[in-house]
C-alpha positions in Angstrom: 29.9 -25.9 -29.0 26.2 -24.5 -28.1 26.8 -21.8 -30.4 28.1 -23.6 -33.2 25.4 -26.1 -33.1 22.8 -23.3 -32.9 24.6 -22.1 -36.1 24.4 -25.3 -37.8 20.8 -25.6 -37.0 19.6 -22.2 -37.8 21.2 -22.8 -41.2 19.1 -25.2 -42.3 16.4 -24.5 -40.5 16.0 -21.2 -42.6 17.1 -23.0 -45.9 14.0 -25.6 -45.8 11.4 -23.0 -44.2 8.6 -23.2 -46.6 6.8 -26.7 -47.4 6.2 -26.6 -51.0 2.5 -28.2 -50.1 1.8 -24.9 -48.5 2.4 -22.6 -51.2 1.1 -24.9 -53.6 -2.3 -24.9 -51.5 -2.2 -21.3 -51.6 -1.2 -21.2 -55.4 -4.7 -23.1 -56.0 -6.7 -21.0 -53.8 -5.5 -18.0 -55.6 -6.0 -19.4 -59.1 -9.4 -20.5 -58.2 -10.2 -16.6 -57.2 -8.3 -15.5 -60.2 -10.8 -18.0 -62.3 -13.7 -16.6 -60.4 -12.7 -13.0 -60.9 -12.2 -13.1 -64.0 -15.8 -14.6 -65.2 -18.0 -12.7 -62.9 -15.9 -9.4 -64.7 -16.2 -10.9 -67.9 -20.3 -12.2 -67.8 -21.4 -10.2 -64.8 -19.8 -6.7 -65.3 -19.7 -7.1 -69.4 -16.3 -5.7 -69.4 -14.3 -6.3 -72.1 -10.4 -8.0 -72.2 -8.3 -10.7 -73.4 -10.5 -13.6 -71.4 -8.8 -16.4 -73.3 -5.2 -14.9 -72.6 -6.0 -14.8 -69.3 -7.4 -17.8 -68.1 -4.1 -19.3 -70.3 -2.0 -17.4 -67.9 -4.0 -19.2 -64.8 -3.9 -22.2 -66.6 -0.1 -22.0 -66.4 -0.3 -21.5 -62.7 -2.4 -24.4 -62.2 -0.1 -26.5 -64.4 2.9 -26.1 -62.5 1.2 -27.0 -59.5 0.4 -30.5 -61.1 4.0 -30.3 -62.1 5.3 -29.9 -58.9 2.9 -32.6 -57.2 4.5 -35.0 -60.0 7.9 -33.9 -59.7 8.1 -33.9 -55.8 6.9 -35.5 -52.9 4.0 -34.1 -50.6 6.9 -33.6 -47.3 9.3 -31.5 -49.6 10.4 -28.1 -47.9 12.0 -25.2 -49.9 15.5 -24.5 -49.7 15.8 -20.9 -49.8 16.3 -19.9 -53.6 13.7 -22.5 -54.5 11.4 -20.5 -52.4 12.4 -17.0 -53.7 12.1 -18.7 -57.2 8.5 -19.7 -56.7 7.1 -16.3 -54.8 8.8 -14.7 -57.7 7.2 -17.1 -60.2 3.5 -16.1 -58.7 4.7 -12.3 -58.4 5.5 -12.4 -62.4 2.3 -14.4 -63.4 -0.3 -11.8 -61.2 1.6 -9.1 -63.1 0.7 -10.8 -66.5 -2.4 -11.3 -65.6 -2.6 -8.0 -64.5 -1.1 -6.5 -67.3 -4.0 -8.3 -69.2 -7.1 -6.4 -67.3 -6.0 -3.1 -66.5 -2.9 -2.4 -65.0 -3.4 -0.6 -61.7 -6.7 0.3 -62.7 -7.8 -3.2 -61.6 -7.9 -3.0 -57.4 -6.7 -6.2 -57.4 -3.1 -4.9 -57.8 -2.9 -4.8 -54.2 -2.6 -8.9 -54.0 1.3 -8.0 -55.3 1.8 -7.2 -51.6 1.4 -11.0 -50.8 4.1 -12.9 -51.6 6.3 -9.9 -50.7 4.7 -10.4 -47.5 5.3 -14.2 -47.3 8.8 -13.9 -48.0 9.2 -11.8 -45.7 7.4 -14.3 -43.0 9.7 -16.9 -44.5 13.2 -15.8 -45.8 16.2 -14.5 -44.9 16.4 -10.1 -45.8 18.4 -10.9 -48.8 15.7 -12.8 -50.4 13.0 -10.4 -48.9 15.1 -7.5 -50.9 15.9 -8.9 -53.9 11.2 -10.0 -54.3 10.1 -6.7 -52.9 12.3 -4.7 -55.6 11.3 -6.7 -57.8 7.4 -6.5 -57.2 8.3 -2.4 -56.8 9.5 -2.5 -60.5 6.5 -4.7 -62.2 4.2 -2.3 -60.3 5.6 0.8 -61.4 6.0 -1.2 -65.1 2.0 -1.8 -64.9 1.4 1.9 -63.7 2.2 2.9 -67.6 2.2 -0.1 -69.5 -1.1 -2.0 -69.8 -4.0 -3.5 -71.4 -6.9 -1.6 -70.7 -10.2 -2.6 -69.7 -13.3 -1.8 -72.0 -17.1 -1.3 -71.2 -19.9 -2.8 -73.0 -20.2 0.3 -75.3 -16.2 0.4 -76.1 -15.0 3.0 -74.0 -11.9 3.1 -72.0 -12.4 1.9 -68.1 -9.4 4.4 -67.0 -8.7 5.8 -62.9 -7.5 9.9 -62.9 -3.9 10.0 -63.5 -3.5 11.7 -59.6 -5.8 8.3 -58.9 -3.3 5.7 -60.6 -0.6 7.3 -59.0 -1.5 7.6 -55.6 -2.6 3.7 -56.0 1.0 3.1 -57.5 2.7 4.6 -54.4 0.2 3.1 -51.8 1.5 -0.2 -53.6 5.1 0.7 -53.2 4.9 1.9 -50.2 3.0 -0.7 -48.6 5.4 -3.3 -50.4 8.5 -1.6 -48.7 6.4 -0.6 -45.1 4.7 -4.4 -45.0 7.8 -6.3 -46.0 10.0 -4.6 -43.5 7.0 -5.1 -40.6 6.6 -8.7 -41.0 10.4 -9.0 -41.5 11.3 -7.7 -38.3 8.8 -9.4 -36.5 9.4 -12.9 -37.9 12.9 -12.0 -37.2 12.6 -11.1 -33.7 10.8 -14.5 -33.3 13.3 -16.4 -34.7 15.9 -14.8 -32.5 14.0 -15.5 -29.7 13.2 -19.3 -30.7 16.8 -19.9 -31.2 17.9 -18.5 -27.9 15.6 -20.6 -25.7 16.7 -23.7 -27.9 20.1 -22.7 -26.1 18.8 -22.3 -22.9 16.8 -25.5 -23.2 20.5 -27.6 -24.3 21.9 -25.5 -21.8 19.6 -26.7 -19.4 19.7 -30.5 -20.7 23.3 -30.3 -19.9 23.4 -29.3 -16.3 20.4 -31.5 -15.8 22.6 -34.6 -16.8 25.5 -33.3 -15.2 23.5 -32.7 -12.0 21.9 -36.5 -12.7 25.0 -37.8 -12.8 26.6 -36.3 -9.5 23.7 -37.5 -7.8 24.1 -41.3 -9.5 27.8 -41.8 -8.0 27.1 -40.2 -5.0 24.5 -42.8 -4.4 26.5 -45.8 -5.5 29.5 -44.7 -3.3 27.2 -44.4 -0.9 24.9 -47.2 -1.0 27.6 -50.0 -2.3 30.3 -49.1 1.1 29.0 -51.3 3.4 29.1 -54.6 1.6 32.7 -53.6 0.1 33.5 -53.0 3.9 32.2 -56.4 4.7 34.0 -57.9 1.5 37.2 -56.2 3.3 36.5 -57.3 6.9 35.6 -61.0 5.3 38.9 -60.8 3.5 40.9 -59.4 6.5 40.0 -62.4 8.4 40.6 -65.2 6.2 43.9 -64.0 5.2 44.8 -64.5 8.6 43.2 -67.7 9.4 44.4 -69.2 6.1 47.4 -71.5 6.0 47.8 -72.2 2.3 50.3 -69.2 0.8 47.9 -69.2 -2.1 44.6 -69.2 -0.8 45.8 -66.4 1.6 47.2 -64.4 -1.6 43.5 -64.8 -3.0 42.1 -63.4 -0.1 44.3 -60.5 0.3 43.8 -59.9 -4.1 39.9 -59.7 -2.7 40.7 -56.9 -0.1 43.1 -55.1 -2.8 40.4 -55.0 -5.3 37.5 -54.1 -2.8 39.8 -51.2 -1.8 40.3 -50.5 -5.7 36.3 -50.0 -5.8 36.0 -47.8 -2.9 38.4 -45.7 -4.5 37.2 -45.4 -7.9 33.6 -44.6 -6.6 35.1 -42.2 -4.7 37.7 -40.3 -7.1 34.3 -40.1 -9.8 33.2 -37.9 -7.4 30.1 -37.4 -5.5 27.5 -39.2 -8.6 21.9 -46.3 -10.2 20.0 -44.0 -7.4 19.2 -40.7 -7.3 21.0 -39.0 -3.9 18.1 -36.9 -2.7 20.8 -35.3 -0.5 22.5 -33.6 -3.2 19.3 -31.8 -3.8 19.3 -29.3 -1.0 23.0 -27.9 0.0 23.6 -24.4 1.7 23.8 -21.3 0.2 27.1 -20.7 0.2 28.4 -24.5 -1.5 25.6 -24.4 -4.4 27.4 -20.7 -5.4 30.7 -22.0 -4.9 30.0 -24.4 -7.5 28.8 -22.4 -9.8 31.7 -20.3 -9.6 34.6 -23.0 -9.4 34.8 -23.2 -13.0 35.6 -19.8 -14.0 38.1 -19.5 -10.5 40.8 -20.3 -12.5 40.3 -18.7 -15.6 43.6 -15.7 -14.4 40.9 -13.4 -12.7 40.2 -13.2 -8.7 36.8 -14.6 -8.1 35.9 -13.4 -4.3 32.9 -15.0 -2.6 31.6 -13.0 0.1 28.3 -13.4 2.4 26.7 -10.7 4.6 23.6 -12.6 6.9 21.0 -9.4 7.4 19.2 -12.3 9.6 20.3 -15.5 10.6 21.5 -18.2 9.9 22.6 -18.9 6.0 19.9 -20.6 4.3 19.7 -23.9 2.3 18.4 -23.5 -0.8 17.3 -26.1 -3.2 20.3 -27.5 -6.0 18.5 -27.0 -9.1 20.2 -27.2 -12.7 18.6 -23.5 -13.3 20.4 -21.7 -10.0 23.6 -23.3 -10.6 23.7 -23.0 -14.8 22.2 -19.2 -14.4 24.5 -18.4 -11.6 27.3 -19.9 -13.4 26.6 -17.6 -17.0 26.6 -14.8 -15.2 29.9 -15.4 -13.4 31.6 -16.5 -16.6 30.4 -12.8 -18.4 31.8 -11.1 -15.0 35.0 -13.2 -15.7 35.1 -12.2 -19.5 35.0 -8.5 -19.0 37.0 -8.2 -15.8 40.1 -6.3 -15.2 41.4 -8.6 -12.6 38.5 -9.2 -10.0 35.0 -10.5 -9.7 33.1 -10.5 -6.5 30.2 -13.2 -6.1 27.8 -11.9 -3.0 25.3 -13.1 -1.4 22.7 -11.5 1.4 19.5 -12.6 2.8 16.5 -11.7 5.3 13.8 -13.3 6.4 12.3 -12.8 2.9 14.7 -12.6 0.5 17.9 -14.3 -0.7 19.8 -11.6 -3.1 23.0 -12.3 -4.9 25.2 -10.2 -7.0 27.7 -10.3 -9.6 30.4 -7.9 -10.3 33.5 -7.2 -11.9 36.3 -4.2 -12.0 36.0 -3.9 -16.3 34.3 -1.7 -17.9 30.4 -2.2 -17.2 28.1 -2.7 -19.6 27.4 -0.1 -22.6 24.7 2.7 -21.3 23.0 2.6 -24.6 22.1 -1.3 -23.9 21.3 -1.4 -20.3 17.8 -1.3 -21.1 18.2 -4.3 -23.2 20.8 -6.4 -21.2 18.8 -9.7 -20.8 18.0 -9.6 -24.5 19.1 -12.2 -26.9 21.7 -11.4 -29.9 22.3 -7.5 -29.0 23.0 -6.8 -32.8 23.5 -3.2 -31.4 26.3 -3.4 -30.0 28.9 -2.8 -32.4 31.0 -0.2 -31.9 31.6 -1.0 -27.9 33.6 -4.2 -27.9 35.5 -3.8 -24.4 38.7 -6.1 -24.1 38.4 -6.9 -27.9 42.0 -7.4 -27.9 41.9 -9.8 -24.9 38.7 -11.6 -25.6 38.9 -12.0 -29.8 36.6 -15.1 -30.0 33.8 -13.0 -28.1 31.2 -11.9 -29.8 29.1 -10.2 -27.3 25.7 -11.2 -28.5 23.8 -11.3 -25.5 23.3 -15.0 -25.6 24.8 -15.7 -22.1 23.1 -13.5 -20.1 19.9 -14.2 -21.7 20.5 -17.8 -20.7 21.1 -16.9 -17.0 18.0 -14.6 -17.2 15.5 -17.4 -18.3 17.0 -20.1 -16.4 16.9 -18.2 -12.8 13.6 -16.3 -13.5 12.2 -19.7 -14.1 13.1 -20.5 -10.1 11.2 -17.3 -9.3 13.6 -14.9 -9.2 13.9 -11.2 -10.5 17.4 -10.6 -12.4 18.5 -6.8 -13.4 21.2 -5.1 -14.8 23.6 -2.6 -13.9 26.7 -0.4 -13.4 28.0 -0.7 -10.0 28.4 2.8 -9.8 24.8 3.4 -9.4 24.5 0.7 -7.0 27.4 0.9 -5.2 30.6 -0.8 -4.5 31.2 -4.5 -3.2 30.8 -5.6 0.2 33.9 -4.9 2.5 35.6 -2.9 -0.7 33.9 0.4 -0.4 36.5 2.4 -2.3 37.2 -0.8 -4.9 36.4 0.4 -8.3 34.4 -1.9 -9.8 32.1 -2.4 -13.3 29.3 -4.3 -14.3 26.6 -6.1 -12.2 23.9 -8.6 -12.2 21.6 -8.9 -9.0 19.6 -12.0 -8.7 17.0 -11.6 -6.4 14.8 -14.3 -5.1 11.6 -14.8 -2.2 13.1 -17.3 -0.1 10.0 -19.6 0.0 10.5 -20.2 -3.7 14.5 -21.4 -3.5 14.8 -22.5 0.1 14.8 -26.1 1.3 12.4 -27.3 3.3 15.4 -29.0 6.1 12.9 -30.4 8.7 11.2 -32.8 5.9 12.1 -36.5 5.5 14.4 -37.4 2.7 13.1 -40.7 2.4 14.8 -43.5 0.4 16.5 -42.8 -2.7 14.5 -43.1 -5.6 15.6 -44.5 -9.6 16.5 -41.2 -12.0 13.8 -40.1 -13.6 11.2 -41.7 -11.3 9.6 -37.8 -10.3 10.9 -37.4 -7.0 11.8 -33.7 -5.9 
C-alpha cells in the first residue's frame, strides 16, 4: 500500500513540477537582457545586424508571456510535456536570435546550456534527452549556418575556425556533462525525498497503532472498577428482588456489564493515554516487533545473552518497534527457513541482531545497504522464484535505518560469515545481518520515576 501510494504521488508530483510563473519570470528576465544586449551592441559597439529582426524575435518571447498570463492562472504548474514544450520553445527562439547576430561567434551561445540545465533540475531523463539533443543539434546548426556580425567599416566580425569549433564542443560538451550533473543530483534528491515520505507514513502508522494500544489499555483499565461495582450492585439486587421481572433486569445489567469487560478486553490492551505501555522490557518490545512476521512459514528464534545483569527496560517507541520490525520482515523475505532475533547488553550498550540462513546480501551493495532504491541491483535477485512481487529496492531497510538511528542508535550491514554465527548455533549456516546497536542511556527507561496519572493523547507527555 506504502509503495503504491508513493507511486501514485511521485507521478504527479513530477508531472506538475514547474510553475508556469517561474519560467515565465525567468522568460522576462531573459528578454529584458536580450533587449539590453542587443542595443548596447547595436549603439555602443556600432556593430552591424538585423536589429529590427531581432528585437521581433524578443518581441515574440515577450508576447507569449502575456499570452500565457491571459490564458492561465498565476498557481498553474506544468505537466511534463507542457514543460519540455516551453524550455524547448525558449531553446528554439535564443537559436533564432542567435542565428541573427553571429552564430557561435556571439559568447552568448553559452546561455543554450540553461534550459538544458533546468530540465534537467525539473524533468524526468526522457524529457532531459529528448531538449539536450535537441540544443546539441541547433548548436552544431549555428556552428555553420549564420548571420554574421559586421563592424562599422563592413567587415566580417568572424572567431578562427579551430576557435568556433572548440567553442561548438565546449557547448556540446557542457550540454551533455551539465545536463547529466544536475540530473543525477536532482534525482538523487528526489529519491531520497520520497523515501523519508515513507518512513514519515511509516512512522504515522505505528504512531497511531501505538496511540491506539495505549487508548484501550487505559479504558479497560480505568472503566473496571465501576463495571465491577455495576456487577456487585447487580449481584445483589437480583437476590434481594422478589418480582421475576425486576430480578431479570438486574441480572440483563450484570450480563451486559460482563459484555463490556469483555469487549474492552478482547480489543486488546488500547480516551487516556496508558503511560505504562511506554516502557516494557527488552525482551516483549522485540517480541512484538517480530510477532508479525512469526508466522509468515519461516522459524523466527528469539534469543538473549545478558553480558551484565539484569535485562533492561527500554522505552516503547513507534521508531524501535517499526525499525526492528523492517528489518525482521527483509530477514523473513530472504530466508531459507530460519531467522534468529538477538539481543545482548552491558552496562553501556544494548545490541541487537538480525539474521537469516538465505543468501546474504549482494557484496557489490554492502556498502550501500541502508540506501534507498538500490537501482543496482539487478542481476542478483535471490529467491526471485519464491518472492515474485519483491522488488528489492532498498526501501525497507532504509526505513529501519532512519527510524532506529533517530533513537540514537548505530545500524550496519553484513554477512554473517564475517561476523560470525548465531548465538547457541555455532555451526548453523546462516546469511544476512543487520546489527542495531544502541547507548543504553538513549533507549532505556528510567523504572525508578513516577508514572503519574494518565494523560489525554496528544497532550505532550513522555
Amino acid at each position: 500500500m506504502e509503495n503504491s501510494t508513493l507511486s501514485l504521488m511521485n507521478r504527479d508530483v513530477q508531472g506538475h513540477w514547474v510553475r508556469l510563473e517561474t519560467l515565465t519570470r525567468v522568460r522576462w528576465l531573459a528578454a529584458s537582457g536580450q533587449v539590453l544586449a542587443l542595443l548596447v551592441t547595436r549603439y555602443l559597439f556600432n556593430l552591424d545586424f538585423a536589429l529590427t529582426l531581432c528585437l521581433a524575435v524578443v518581441g515574440v518571447s515577450a508576447a507569449s508571456n502575456l499570452l500565457s498570463a491571459y490564458l492561465f492562472p498565476r498557481t498553474k504548474r506544468l505537466s511534463e510535456t507542457e514543460a519540455l514544450l516551453t524550455l524547448a520553445f525558449d531553446t528554439t527562439q535564443l537559436a533564432l536570435l542567435l542565428f541573427l547576430t553571429g552564430g557561435l561567434n556571439n559568447p552568448f551561445a553559452l546561455l543554450l546550456i540553461a534550459p538544458v540545465t533546468i530540465a534537467a533540475t525539473a524533468l524526468q531523463t526522457r524529457s532531459t534527452l529528448i531538449l539536450g539533443v535537441g540544443t546539441a543539434i541547433l548548436a552544431s546548426t549555428l556552428a555553420f549556418t549564420f548571420e554574421p556580425l559586421r563592424l562599422p567599416d563592413g567587415a566580417l566580425l568572424l572567431l578562427p575556425d579551430l576557435f568556433r569549433f572548440g567553442f561548438w564542443a565546449a557547448l556540446v560538451i557542457g550540454i551533455a556533462f551539465i545536463g547529466l550533473y544536475s540530473r543525477s543530483i536532482a534525482a538523487e534528491k528526489q529519491t531520497l525525498a520520497e523515501a523519508l515520505l515513507a518512513t514519515s507514513m511509516a512512522l504515522a502508522r505505528e504512531q497511531k497503532l501505538t496511540d491506539l494500544g495505549g487508548v484501550i489499555a487505559a479504558a479497560a483499565h480505568e472503566l473496571g472498577t465501576p463495571l465491577a461495582t455495576i456487577k456487585l450492585v447487580s449481584s445483589e439486587l437480583i437476590k434481594a428482588l422478589d418480582d421475576p421481572e425486576l430480578a431479570d433486569d438486574a441480572r440483563l445489567i450484570r450480563e451486559q456489564a460482563d459484555r463490556c469487560r469483555a469487549i474492552l478486553h478482547s480489543m486488546g490492551q488500547a480516551g487516556k493515554d496508558d503511560l505504562h505501555l511506554r516502557n516494557a522490557p527488552l525482551r516483549a518490545v522485540v517480541d512484538e516487533a517480530a510477532e508479525p512476521h512469526a508466522k509468515r512459514g519461516k522459524i523466527v528464534v528469539v534469543d538473549f545473552a545478558a553480558d551484565h545483569g539484569r535485562m533492561p527496560e527500554i522505552q516503547r517507541r513507534p521508531e524501535i518497534i517499526h525499525g526492528v520490525r523492517n528489518l525482521v520482515q527483509n530477514a523473513v523475505d530472504f530466508a531459507q527457513s530460519q531467522v534468529w532475533v538477538e539481543a545482548t547488553w552491558t552496562e553501556t550498550h544494548i545490541t541487537l541482531r538480525v539474521i537469516d540462513d538465505g543468501p546474504g546480501y549482494p557484496p557489490h551493495l554492502l556498502d550501500l545497504m541502508g540506501e534507498p532504491y538500490l537501482r543496482e541491483r539487478r542481476g542478483y535477485s535471490p529467491r526471485s522464484d519464491s518472492r515474485p512481487e519483491y522488488e528489492g529496492m532498498g526501501l525497507g531497510l532504509f526505513i529501519a535505518k532512519t527510524l532506529l538511528e533517530r533513537t540514537g542508535a548505530a545500524v550496519r550491514f553484513g554477512n554473517c560469515s564475517e561476523h560470525g554465527a548465531p548465538l547457541g548455533v555455532p555451526g548453523e549456516p546462516c546469511g544476512a545481518m543487520a546489527e542495531v546497536r544502541w547507548p543504553r542511556s538513549a533507549i532505556e527507561s528510567n523504572a525508578r520515576r513516577a508514572l503519574g496519572e494518565n494523560a489525554p493523547i496528544g497532550s505532550g507527555t513522555s
